[in-house]
PDB file of N, CA, C and O in Angstrom:
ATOM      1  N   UNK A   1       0.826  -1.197   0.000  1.00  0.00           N
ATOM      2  CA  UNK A   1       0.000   0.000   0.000  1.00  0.00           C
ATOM      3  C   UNK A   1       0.860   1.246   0.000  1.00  0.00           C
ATOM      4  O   UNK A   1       0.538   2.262  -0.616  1.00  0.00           O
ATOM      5  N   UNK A   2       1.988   1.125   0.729  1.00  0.00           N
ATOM      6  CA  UNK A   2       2.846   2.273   0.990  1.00  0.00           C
ATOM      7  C   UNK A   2       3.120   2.536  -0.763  1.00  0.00           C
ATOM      8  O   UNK A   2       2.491   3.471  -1.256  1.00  0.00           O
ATOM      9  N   UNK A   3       3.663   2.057  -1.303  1.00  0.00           N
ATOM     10  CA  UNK A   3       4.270   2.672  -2.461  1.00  0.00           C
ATOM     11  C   UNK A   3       2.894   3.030  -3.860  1.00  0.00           C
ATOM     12  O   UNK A   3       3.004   3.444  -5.014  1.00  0.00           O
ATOM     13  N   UNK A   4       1.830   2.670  -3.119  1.00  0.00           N
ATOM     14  CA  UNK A   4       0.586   3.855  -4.440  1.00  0.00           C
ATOM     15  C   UNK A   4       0.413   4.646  -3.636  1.00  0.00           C
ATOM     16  O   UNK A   4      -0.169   5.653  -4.041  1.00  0.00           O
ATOM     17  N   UNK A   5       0.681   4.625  -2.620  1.00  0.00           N
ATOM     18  CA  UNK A   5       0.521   6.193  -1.559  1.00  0.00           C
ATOM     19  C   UNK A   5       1.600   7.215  -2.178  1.00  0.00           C
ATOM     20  O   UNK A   5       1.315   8.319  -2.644  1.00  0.00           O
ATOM     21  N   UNK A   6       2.968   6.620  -2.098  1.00  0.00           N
ATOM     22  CA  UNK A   6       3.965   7.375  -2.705  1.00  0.00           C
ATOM     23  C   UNK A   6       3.943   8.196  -4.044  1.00  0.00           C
ATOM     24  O   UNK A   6       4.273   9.354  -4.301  1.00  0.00           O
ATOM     25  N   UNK A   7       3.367   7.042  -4.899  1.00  0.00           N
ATOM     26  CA  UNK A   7       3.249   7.613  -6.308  1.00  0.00           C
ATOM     27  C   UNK A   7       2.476   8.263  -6.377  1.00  0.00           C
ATOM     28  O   UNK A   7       2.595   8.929  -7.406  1.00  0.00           O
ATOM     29  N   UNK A   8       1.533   8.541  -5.762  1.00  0.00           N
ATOM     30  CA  UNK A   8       0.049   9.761  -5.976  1.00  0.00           C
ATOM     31  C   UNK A   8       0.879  11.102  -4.942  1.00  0.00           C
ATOM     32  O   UNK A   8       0.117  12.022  -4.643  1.00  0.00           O
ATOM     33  N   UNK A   9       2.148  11.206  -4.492  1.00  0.00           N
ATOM     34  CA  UNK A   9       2.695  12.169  -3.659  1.00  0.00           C
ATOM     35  C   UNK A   9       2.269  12.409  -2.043  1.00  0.00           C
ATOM     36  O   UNK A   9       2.166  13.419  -1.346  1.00  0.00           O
ATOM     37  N   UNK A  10       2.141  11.465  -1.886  1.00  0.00           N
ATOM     38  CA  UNK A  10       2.171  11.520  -0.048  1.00  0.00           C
ATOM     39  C   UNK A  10       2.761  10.356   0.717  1.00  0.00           C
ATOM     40  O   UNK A  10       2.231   9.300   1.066  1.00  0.00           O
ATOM     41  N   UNK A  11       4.262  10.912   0.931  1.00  0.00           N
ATOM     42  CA  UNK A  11       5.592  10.200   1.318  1.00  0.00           C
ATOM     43  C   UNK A  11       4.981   9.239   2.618  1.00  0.00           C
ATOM     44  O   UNK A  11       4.999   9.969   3.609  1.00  0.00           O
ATOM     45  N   UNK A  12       4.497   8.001   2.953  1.00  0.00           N
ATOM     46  CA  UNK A  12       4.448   7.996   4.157  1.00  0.00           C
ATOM     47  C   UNK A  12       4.870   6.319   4.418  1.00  0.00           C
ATOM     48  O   UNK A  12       4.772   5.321   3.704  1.00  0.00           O
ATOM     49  N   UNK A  13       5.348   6.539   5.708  1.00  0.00           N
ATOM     50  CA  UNK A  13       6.676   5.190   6.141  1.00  0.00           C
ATOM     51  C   UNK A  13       5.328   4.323   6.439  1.00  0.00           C
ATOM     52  O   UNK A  13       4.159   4.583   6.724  1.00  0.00           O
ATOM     53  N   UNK A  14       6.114   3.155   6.221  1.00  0.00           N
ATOM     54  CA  UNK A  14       5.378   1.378   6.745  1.00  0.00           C
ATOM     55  C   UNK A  14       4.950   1.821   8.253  1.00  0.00           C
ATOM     56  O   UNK A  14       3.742   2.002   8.406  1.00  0.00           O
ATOM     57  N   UNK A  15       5.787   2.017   9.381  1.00  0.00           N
ATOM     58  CA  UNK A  15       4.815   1.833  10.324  1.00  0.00           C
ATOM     59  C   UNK A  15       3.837   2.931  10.331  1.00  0.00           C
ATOM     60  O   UNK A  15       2.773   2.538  10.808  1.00  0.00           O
ATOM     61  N   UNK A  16       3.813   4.077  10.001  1.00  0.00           N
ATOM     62  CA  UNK A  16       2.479   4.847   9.560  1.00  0.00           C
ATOM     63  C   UNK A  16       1.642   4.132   9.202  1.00  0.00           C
ATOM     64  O   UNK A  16       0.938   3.992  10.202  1.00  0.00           O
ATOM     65  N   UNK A  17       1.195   3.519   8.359  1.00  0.00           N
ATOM     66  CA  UNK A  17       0.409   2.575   8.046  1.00  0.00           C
ATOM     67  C   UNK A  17      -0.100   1.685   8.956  1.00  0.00           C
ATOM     68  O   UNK A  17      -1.249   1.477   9.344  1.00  0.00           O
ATOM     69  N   UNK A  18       1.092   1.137   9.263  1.00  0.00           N
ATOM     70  CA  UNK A  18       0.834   0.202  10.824  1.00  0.00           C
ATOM     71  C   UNK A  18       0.088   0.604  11.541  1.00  0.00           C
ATOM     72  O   UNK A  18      -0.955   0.011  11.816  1.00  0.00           O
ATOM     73  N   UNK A  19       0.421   1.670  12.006  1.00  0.00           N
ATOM     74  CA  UNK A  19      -0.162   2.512  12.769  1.00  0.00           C
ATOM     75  C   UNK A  19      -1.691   2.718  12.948  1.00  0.00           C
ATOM     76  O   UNK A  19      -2.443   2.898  13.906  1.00  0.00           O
ATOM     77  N   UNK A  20      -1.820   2.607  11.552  1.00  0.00           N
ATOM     78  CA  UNK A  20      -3.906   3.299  10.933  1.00  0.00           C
ATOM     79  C   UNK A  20      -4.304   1.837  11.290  1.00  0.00           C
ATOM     80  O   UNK A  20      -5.136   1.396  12.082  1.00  0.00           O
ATOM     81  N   UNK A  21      -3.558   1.322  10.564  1.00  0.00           N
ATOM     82  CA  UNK A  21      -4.312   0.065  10.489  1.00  0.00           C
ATOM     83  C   UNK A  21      -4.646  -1.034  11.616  1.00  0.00           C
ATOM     84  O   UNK A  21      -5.468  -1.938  11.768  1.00  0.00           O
ATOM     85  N   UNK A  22      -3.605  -0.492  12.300  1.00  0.00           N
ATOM     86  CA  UNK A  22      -4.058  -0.932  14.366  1.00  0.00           C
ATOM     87  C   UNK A  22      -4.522  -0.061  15.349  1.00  0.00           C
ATOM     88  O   UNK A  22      -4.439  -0.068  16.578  1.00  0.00           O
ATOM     89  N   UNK A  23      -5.194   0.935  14.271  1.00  0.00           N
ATOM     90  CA  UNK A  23      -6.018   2.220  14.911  1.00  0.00           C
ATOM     91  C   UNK A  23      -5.110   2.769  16.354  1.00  0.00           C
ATOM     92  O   UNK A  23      -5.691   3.003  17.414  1.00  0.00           O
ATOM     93  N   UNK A  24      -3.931   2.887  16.215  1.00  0.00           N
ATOM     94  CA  UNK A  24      -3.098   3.746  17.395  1.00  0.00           C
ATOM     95  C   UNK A  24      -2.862   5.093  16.649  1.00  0.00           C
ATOM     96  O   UNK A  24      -2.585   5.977  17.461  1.00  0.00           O
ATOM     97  N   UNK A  25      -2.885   5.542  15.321  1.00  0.00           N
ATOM     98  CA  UNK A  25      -2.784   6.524  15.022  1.00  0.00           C
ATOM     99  C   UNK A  25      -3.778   7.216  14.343  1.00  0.00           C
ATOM    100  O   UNK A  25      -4.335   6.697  13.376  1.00  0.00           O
ATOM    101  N   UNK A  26      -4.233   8.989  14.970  1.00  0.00           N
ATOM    102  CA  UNK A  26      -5.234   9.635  14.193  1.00  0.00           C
ATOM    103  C   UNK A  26      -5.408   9.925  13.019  1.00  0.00           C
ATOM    104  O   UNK A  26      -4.696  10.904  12.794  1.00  0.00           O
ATOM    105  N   UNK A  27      -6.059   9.578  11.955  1.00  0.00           N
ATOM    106  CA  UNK A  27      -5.737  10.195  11.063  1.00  0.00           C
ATOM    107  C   UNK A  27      -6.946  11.526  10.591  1.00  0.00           C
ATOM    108  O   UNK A  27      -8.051  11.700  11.105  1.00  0.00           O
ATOM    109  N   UNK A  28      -6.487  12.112   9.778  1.00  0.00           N
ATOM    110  CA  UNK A  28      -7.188  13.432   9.995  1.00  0.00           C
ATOM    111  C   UNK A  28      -7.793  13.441   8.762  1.00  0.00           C
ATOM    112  O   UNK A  28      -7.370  12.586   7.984  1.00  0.00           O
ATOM    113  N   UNK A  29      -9.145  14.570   8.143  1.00  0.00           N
ATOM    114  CA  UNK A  29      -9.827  14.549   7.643  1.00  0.00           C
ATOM    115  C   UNK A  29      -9.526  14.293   5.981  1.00  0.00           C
ATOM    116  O   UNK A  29      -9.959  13.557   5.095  1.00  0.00           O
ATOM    117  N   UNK A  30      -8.533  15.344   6.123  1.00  0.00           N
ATOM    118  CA  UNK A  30      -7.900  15.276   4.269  1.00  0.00           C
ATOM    119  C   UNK A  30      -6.986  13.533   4.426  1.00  0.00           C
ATOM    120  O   UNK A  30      -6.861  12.532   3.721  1.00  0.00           O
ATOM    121  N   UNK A  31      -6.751  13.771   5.121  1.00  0.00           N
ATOM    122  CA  UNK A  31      -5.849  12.078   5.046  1.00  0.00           C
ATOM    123  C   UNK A  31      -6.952  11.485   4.656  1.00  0.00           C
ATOM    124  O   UNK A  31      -7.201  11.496   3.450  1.00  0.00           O
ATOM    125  N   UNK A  32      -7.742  10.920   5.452  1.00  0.00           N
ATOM    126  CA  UNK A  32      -9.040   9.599   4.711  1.00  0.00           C
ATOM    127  C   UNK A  32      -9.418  10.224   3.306  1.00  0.00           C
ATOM    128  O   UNK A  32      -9.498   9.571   2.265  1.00  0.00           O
ATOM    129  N   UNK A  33      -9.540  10.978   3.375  1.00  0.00           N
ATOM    130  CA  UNK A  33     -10.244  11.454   1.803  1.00  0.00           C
ATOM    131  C   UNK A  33      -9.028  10.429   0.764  1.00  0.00           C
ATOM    132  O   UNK A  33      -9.311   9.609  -0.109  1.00  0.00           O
ATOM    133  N   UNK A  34      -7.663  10.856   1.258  1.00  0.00           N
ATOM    134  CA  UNK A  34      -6.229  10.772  -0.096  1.00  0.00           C
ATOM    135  C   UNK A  34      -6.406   9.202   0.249  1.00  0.00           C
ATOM    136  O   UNK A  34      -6.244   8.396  -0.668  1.00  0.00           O
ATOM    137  N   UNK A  35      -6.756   8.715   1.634  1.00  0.00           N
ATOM    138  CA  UNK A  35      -6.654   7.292   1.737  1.00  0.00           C
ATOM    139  C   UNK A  35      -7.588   6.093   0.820  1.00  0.00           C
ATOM    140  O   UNK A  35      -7.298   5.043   0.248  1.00  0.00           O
ATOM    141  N   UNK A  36      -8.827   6.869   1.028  1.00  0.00           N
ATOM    142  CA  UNK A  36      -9.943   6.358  -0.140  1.00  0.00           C
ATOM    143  C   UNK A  36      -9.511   6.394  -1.186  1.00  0.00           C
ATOM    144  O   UNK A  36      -9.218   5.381  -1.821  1.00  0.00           O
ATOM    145  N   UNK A  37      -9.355   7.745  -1.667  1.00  0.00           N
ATOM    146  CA  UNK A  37      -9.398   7.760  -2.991  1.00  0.00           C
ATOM    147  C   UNK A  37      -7.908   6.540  -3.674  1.00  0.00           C
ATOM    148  O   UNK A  37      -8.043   5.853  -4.686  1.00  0.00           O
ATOM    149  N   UNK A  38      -6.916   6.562  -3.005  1.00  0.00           N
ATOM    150  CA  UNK A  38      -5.786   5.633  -3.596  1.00  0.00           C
ATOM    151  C   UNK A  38      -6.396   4.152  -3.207  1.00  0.00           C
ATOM    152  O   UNK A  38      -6.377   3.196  -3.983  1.00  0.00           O
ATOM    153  N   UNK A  39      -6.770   4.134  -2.291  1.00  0.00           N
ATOM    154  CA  UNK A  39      -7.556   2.112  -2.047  1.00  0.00           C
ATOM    155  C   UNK A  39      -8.542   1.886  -3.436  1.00  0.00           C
ATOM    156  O   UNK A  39      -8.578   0.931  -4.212  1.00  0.00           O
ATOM    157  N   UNK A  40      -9.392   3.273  -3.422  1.00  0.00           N
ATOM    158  CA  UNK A  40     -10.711   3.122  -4.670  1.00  0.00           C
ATOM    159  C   UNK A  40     -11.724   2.609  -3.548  1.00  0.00           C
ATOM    160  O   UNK A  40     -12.255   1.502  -3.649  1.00  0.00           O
ATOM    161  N   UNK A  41     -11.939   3.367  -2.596  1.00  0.00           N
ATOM    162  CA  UNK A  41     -12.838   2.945  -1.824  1.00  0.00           C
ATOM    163  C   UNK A  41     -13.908   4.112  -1.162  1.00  0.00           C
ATOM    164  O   UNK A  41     -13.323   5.149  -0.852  1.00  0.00           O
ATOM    165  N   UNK A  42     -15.106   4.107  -0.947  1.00  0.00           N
ATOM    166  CA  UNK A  42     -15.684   5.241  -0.281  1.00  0.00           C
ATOM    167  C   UNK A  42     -15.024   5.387   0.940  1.00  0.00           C
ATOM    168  O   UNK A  42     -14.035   4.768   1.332  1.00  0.00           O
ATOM    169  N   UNK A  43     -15.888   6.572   1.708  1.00  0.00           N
ATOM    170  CA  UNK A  43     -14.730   7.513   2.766  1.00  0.00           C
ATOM    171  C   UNK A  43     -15.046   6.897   4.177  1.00  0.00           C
ATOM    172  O   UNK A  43     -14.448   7.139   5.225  1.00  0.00           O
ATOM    173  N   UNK A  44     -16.729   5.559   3.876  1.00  0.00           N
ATOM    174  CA  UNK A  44     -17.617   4.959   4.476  1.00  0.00           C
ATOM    175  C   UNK A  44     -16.793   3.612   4.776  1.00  0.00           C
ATOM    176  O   UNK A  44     -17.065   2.960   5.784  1.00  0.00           O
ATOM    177  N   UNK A  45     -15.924   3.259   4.015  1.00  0.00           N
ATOM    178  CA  UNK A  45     -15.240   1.991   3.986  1.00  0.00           C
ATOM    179  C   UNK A  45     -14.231   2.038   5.222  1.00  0.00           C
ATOM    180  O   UNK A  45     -13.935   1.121   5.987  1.00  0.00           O
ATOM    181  N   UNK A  46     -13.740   3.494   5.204  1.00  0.00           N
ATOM    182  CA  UNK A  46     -12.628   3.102   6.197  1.00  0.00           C
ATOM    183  C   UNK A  46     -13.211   3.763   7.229  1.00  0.00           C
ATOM    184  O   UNK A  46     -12.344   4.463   7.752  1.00  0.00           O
ATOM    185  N   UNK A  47     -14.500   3.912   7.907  1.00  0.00           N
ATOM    186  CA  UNK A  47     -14.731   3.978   9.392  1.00  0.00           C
ATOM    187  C   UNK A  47     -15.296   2.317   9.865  1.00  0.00           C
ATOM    188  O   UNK A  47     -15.613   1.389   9.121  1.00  0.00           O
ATOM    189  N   UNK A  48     -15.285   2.352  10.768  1.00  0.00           N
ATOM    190  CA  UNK A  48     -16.006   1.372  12.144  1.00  0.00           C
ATOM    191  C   UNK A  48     -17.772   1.639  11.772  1.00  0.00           C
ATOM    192  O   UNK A  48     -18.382   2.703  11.881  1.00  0.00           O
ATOM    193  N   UNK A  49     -18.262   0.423  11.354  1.00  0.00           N
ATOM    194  CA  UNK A  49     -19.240   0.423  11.405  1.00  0.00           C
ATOM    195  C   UNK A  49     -19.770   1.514  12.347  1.00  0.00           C
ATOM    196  O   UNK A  49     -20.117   2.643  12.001  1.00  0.00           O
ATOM    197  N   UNK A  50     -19.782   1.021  13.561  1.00  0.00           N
ATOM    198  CA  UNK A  50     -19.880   2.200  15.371  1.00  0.00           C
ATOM    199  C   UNK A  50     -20.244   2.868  15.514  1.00  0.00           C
ATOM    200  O   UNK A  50     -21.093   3.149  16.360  1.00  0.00           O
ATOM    201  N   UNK A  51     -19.208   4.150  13.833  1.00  0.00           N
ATOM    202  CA  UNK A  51     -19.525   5.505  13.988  1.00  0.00           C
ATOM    203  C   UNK A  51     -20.128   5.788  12.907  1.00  0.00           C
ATOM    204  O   UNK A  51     -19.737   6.841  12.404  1.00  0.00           O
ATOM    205  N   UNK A  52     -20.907   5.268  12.371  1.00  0.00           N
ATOM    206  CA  UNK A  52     -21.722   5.502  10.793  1.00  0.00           C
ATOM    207  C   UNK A  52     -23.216   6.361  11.739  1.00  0.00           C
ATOM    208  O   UNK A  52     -24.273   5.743  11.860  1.00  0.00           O
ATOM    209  N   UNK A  53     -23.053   7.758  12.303  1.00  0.00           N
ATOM    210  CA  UNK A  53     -24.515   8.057  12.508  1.00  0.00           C
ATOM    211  C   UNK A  53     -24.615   9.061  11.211  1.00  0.00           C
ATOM    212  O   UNK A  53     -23.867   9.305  10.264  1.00  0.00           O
ATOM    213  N   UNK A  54     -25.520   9.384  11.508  1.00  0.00           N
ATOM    214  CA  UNK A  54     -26.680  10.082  10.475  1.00  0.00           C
ATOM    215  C   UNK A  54     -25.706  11.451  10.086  1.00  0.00           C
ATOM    216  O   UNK A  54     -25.602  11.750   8.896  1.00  0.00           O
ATOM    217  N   UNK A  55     -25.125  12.122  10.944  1.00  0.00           N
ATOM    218  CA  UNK A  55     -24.061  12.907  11.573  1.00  0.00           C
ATOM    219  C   UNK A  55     -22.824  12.494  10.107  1.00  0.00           C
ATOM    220  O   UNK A  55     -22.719  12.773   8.912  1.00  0.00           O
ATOM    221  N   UNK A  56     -22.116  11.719  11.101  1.00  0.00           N
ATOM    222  CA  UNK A  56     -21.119  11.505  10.045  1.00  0.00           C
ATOM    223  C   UNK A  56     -20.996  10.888   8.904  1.00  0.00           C
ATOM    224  O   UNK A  56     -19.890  10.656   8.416  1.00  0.00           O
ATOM    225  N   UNK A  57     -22.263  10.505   8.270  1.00  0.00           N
ATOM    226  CA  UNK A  57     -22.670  10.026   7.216  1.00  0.00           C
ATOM    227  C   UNK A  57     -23.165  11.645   6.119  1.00  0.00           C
ATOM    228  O   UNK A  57     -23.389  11.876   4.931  1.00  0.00           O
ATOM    229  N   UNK A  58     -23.147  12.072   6.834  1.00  0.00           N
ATOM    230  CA  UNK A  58     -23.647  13.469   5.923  1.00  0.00           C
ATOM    231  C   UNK A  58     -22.438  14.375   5.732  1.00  0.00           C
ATOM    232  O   UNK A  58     -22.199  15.121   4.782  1.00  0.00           O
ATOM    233  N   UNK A  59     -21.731  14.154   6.825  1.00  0.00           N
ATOM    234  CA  UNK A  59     -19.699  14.651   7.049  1.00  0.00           C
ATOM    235  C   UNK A  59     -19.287  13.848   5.474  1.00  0.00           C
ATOM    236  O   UNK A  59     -19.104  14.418   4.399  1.00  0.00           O
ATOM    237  N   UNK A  60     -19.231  12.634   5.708  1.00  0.00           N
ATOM    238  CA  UNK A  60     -18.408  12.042   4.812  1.00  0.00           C
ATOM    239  C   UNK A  60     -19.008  12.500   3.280  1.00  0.00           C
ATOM    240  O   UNK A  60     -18.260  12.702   2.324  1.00  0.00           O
ATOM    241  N   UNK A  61     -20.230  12.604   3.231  1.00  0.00           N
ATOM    242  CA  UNK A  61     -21.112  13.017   1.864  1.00  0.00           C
ATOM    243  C   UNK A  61     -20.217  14.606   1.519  1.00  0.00           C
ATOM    244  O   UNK A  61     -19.750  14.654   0.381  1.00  0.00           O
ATOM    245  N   UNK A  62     -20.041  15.480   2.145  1.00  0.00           N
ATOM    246  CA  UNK A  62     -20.000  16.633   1.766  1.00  0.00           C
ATOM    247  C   UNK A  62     -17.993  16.394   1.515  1.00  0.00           C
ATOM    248  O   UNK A  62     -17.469  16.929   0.537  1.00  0.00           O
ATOM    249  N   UNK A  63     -17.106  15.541   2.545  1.00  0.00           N
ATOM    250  CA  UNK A  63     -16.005  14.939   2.028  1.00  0.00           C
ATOM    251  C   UNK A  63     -15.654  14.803   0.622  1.00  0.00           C
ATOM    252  O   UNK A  63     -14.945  15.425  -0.169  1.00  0.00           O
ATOM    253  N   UNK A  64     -16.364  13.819   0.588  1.00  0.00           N
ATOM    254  CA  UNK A  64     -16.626  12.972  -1.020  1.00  0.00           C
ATOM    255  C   UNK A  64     -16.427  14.275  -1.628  1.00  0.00           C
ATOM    256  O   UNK A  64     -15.355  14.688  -2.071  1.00  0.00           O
ATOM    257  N   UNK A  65     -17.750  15.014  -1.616  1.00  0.00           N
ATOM    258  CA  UNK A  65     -17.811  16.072  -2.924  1.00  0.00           C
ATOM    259  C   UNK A  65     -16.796  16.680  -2.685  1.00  0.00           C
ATOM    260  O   UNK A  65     -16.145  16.710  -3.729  1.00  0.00           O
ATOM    261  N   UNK A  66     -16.064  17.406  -1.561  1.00  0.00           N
ATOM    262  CA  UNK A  66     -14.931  18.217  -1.860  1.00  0.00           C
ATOM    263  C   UNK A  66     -13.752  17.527  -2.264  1.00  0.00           C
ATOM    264  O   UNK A  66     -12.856  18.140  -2.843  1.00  0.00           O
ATOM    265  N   UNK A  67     -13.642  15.965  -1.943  1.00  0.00           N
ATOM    266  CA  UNK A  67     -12.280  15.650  -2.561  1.00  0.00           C
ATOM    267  C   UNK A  67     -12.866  15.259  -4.656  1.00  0.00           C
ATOM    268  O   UNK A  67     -12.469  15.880  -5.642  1.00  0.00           O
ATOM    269  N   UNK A  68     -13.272  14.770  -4.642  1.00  0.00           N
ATOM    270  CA  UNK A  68     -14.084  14.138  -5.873  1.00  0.00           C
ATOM    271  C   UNK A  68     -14.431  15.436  -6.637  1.00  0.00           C
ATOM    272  O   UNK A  68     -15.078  15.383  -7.684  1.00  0.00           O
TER     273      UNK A  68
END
């Protein structure tokens, strides 16, 4: 994963990754957007079921349109 992260221009090391992916590190709003869009995944894919309310389902909608 690290190196299509690279090629789309956002330098970031293996345990960074590690990191997301054992949820010890925050990642912040424009990050998930660049994270989706390089997986090819909605912005819905990479939360926790948990936090899908009505709330951040309308967050991630207005996301979408500003990265997209």
């Amino acid at each position: 994963m690290g190196g299509g992260i690279a090629r789309r221009g956002w330098d970031m090391a293996r345990d960074t990754i590690a990191k997301i992916d054992g949820r010890t590190r925050w990642v912040a709003d424009f990050e998930m957007v660049f994270l989706a869009e390089v997986l090819g995944v909605g912005l819905d894919a990479l939360l926790p079921a948990r936090t899908k309310t009505a709330e951040v389902k309308a967050c991630l909608a207005k996301l979408e349109k500003k990265g997209g």
